[in-house]
C-alpha positions in Angstrom: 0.0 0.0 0.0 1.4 3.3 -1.5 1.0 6.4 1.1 0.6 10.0 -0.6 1.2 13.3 0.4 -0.9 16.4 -0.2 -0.4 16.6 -4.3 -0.9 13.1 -4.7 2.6 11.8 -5.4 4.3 8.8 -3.1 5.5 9.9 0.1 8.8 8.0 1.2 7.6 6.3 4.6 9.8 4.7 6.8 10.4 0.8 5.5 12.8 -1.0 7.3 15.1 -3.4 5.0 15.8 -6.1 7.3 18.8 -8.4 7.3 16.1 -11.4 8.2 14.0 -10.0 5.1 17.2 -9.8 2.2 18.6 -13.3 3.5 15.4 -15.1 3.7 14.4 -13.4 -0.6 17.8 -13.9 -2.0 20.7 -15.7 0.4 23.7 -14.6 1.3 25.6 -15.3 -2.0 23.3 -13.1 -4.0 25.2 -10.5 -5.7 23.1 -8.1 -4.8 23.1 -8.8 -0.7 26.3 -9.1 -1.0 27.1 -5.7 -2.7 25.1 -3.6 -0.3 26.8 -6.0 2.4 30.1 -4.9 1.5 29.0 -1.0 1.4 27.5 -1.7 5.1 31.1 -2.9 6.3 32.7 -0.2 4.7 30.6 2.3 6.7 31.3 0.4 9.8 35.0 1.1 9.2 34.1 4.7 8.3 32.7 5.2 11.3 35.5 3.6 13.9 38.2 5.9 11.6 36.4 9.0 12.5 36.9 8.1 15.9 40.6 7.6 15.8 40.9 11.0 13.5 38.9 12.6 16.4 41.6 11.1 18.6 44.4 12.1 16.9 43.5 15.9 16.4 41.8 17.1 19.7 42.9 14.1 22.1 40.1 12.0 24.5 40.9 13.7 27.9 39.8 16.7 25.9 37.0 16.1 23.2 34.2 16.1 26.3 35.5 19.1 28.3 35.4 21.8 26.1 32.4 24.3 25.8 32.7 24.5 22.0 30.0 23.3 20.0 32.7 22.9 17.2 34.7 20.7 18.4 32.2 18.3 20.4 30.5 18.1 16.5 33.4 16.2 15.5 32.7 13.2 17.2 29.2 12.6 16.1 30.2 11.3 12.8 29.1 7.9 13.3 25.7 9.0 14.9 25.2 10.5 11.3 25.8 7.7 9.9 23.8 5.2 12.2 20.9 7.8 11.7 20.9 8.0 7.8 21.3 3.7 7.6 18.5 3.3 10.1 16.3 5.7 7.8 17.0 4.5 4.5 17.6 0.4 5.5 16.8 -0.2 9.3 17.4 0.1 12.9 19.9 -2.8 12.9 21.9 -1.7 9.8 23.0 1.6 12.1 22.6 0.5 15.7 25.8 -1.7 14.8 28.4 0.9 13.0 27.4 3.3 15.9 27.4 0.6 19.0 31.0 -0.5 18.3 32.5 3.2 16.9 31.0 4.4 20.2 32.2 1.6 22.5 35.6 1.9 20.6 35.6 5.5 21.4 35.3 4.8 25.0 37.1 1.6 25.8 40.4 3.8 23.9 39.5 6.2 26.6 40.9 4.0 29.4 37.2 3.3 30.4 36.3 -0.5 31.7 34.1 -2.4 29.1 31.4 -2.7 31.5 31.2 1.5 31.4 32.2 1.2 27.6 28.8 -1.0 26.8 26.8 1.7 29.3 28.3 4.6 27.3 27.6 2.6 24.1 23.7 2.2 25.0 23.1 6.1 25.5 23.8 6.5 21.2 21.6 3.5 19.9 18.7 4.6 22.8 18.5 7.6 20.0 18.7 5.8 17.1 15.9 3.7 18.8 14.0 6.8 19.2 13.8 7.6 15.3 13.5 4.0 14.4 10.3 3.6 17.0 8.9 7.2 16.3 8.8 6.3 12.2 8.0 3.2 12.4 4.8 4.1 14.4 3.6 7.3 12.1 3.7 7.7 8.5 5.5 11.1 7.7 7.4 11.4 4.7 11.5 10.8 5.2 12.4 13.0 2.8 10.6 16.2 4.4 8.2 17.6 1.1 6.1 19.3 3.4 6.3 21.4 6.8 4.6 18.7 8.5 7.1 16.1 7.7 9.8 18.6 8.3 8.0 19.0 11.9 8.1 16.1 13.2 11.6 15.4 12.2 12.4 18.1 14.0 10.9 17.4 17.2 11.8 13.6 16.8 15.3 15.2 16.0 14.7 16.6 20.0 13.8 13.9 21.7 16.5 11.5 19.9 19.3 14.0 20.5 18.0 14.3 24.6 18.4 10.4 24.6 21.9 10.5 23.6 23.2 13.3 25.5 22.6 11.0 28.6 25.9 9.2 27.6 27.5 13.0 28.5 26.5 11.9 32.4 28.2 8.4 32.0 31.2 9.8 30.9 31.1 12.9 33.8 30.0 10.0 36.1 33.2 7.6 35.0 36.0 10.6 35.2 34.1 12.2 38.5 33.6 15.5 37.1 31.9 17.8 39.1 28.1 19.0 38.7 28.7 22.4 36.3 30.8 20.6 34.6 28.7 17.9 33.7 26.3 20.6 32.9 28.2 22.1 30.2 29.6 18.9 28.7 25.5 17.8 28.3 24.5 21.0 27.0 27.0 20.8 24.1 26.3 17.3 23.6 22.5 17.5 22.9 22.9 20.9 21.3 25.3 19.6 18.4 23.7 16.5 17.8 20.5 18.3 17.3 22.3 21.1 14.8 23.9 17.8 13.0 19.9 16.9 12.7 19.1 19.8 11.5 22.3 21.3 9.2 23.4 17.6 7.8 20.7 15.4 8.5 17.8 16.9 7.2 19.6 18.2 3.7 20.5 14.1 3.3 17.2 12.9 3.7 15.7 16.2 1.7 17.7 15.3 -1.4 18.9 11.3 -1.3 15.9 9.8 0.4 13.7 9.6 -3.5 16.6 8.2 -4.9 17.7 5.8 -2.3 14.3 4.5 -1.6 13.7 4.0 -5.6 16.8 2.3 -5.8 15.7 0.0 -3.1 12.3 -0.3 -4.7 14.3 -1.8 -7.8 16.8 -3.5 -6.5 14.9 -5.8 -3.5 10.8 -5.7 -4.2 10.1 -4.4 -0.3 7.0 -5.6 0.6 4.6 -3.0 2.1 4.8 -1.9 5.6 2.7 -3.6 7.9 -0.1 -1.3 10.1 0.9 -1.1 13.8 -2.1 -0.7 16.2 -2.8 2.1 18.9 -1.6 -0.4 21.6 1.4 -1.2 19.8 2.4 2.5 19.6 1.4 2.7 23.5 3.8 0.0 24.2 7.0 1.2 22.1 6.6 4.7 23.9 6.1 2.7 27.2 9.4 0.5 26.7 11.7 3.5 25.5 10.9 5.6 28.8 11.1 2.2 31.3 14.5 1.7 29.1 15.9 5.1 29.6 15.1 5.2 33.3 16.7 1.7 33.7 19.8 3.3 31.5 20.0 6.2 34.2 19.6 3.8 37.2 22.3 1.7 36.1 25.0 4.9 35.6 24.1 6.0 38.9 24.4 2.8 40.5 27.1 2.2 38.9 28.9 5.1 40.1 27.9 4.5 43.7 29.7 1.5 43.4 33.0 3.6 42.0 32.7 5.8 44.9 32.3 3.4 47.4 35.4 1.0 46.2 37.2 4.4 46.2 36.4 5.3 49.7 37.5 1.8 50.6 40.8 1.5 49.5 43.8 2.9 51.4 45.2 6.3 51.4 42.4 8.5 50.5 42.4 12.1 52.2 39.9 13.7 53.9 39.9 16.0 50.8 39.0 13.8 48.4 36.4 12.0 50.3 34.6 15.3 50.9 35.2 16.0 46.7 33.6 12.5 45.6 30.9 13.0 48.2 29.8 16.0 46.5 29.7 14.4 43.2 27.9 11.7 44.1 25.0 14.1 45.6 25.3 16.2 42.6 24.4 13.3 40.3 21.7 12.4 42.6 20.4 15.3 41.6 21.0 14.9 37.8 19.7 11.4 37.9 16.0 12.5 39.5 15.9 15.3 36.4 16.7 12.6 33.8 14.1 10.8 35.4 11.5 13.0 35.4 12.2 14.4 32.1 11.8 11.1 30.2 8.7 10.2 32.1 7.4 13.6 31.1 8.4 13.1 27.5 6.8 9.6 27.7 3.6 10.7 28.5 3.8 14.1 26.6 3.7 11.5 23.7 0.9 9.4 24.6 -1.1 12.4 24.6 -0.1 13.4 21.2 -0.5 10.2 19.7 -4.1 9.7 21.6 -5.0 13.3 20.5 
């Protein structure tokens, strides 16, 4: 079933491609599978590069703690490219590029895998965001009309929001202090949101036609299936019990830093006193990330039931 806009031509709805979908049609020694296969890996390797070129110009102790939009924008490369694979092929095509770039990222960082995976989580809870949020309603990817462009925007939000909680892991892991942590989310959310809006949109403005007609050609997608009204209610319901369980974990987590800290030898009076205050000023952080997903959660149930 075809969707059309306002002047009766095809709007480009969000269609995933899966993986199950391709193998199951044509096997994994079709030439065609294994063409867009190949381009998939070469993103993948794309995207852990830019980290390492990141690295190698601005440094990891550094690429967090600076309040410049500019340079904080570098590092979202392979969010860019997670977000334009989910759109044009599917949530599991770009959760993996930017999972492993990100956990890359960190893990070079001299952070433990355990906080590498956390950190890892915050960047495919916003690709989960776009994947859920198009999946649910019918706007046109490439953004013909002001309420397509809308609702990318304001998806572009949310999405953005989700991933700057990975700002708190890292402030959390490194013991910043509260303005700190402040400042570092603050240019997180803001430059993913500009990348949204300066790089992302233009992409999906101009390439979306083509790509999805090449994938029309190419692969016979079947039509998208209809999701019900509970459906929707239950994806908004998992991605706000998911994020809260996301900013549990990084505070608990922390606690548990703190406390092994406290217990080894040779801490000063000083420093207990300085990782005491942290840990009450992300008490604080954690009970506003709480309450501003739950009010984000139902802020959407009210749209979608309106």
């Amino acid at each position: 079933m075809e969707v059309k806009d306002q002047k009766g031509q095809t709007a480009n709805v969000y269609q995933p491609l899966t993986m199950d979908y391709l193998l199951g049609k044509f096997g994994i020694r079709d030439l065609k599978f294994i063409t867009l296969f190949s381009i998939w890996v070469g993103l993948i390797g794309l995207s852990i590069s830019s980290v390492f070129i990141v690295e190698h110009f601005f440094g990891f102790s550094d690429i967090l703690n600076q309040d410049k939009i500019g340079q904080v924008f570098l590092i979202q490369i392979p969010m860019l490219i997670g977000m334009m694979l989910v759109f044009w092929l599917g949530f599991e095509w770009g959760f993996i590029p930017v999972f492993v770039s990100t956990f890359v990222l960190a893990f070079t960082a001299s952070m433990t895998w355990y906080w590498s995976l956390l950190y890892s989580m915050s960047f495919t809870l916003g690709l989960s965001v776009y994947a859920l949020c198009y999946y649910c309603v019918s706007f046109d990817l490439s953004l013909r009309n002001i309420k397509s462009f809308t609702f990318y925007i304001v998806v572009s939000l949310f999405a953005a929001l989700a991933c700057s909680l990975g700002a708190f892991i890292w402030s959390r892991f490194y013991n910043l202090p509260l303005f700190e942590t402040l400042v570092i989310w603050k240019s997180w959310w803001v430059s993913l949101f500009l990348q949204s809006f300066l790089i992302g949109g233009p992409l999906l403005y101009f390439l979306t036609p083509a790509v999805y007609r090449l994938r029309k050609k190419q692969f016979d997608i079947p039509p998208k299936n209809e999701v019900s009204l509970t459906w929707i209610y239950s994806a908004i319901t998992t991605v706000v019990l998911v994020l809260v369980m996301f900013i549990i974990s990084a505070k608990l987590l922390g606690s548990q830093s703190i406390e092994q800290e406290l217990a080894g030898s040779g801490v000063t009076s000083d420093a207990i006193a300085s990782m005491t205050s942290v840990n009450e000023s992300f008490e604080i952080v954690t009970w506003i990330s709480i309450t501003l997903v739950f009010f984000i959660g139902v802020g959407s149930i009210y749209l979608v039931g309106s």
